[in-house]
C-alpha positions in Angstrom: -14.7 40.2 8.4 -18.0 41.6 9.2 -20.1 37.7 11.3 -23.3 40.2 12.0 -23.8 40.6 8.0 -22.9 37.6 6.1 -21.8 33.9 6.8 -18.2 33.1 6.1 -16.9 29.9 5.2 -13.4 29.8 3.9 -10.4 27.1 3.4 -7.0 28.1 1.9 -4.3 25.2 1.7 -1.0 25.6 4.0 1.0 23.0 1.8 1.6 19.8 3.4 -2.1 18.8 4.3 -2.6 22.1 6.5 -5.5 24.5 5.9 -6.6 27.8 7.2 -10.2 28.2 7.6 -12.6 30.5 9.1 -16.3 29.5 9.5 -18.8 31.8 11.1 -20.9 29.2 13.5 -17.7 28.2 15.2 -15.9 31.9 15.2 -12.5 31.2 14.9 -9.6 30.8 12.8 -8.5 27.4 12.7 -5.3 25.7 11.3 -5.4 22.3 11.2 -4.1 19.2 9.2 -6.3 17.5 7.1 -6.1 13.9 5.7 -8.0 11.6 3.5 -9.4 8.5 5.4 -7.7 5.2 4.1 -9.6 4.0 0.6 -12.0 7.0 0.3 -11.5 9.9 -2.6 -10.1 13.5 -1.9 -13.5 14.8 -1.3 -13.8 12.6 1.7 -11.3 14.8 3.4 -11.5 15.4 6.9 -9.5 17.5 9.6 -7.6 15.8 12.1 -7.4 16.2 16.1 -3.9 18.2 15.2 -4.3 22.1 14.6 -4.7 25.7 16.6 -7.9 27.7 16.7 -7.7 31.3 17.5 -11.2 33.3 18.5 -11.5 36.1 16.5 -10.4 38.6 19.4 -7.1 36.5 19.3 -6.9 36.6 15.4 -7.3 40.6 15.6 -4.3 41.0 18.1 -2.0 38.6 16.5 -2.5 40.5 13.1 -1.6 43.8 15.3 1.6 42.3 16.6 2.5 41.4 13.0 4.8 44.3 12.3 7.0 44.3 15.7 7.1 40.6 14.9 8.6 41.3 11.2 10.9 44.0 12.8 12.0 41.7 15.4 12.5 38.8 12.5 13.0 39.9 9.4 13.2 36.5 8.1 10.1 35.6 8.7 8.5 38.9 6.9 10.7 37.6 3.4 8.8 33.5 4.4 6.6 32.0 1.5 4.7 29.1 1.7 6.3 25.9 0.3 3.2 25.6 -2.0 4.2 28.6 -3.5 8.1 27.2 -5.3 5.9 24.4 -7.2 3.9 27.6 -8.9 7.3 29.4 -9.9 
């Protein structure tokens, strides 16, 4: 992800209400749970005071420390996201 050449906005569902996003202005990658305020439509959602923002220095080291984490867990290298058993 290259912030000095292009803007990035990006939202990928979690399952359960949670998203991953990453938006240049605020340079971080945030996971948060997002809901629907009482009586409006889905495109009224809105993310709630519940989630984890990582700078993008943090985000670069966690995705280093993703192998010795899989070797130290190997369940949670063969994890899928619950989304993921509707689509089978």
């Amino acid at each position: 992800m290259n912030l000095e050449t292009r803007l990035v906005s990006f939202r990928e569902t979690l399952g359960d209400g949670y998203y991953a996003s990453v938006t240049s202005g605020v340079m971080c990658v945030d996971f948060r749970k997002y809901y629907v305020p009482y009586g409006l439509s889905i495109s009224n959602i809105r993310p709630s005071k519940n989630g984890l923002a990582l700078r993008i220095d943090e985000w670069a080291n966690l995705m280093q420390l993703i192998p010795a984490i899989h070797a130290d867990f190997p369940a949670l290298a063969e994890a899928h996201r619950c989304l993921d058993d509707h689509n089978a």
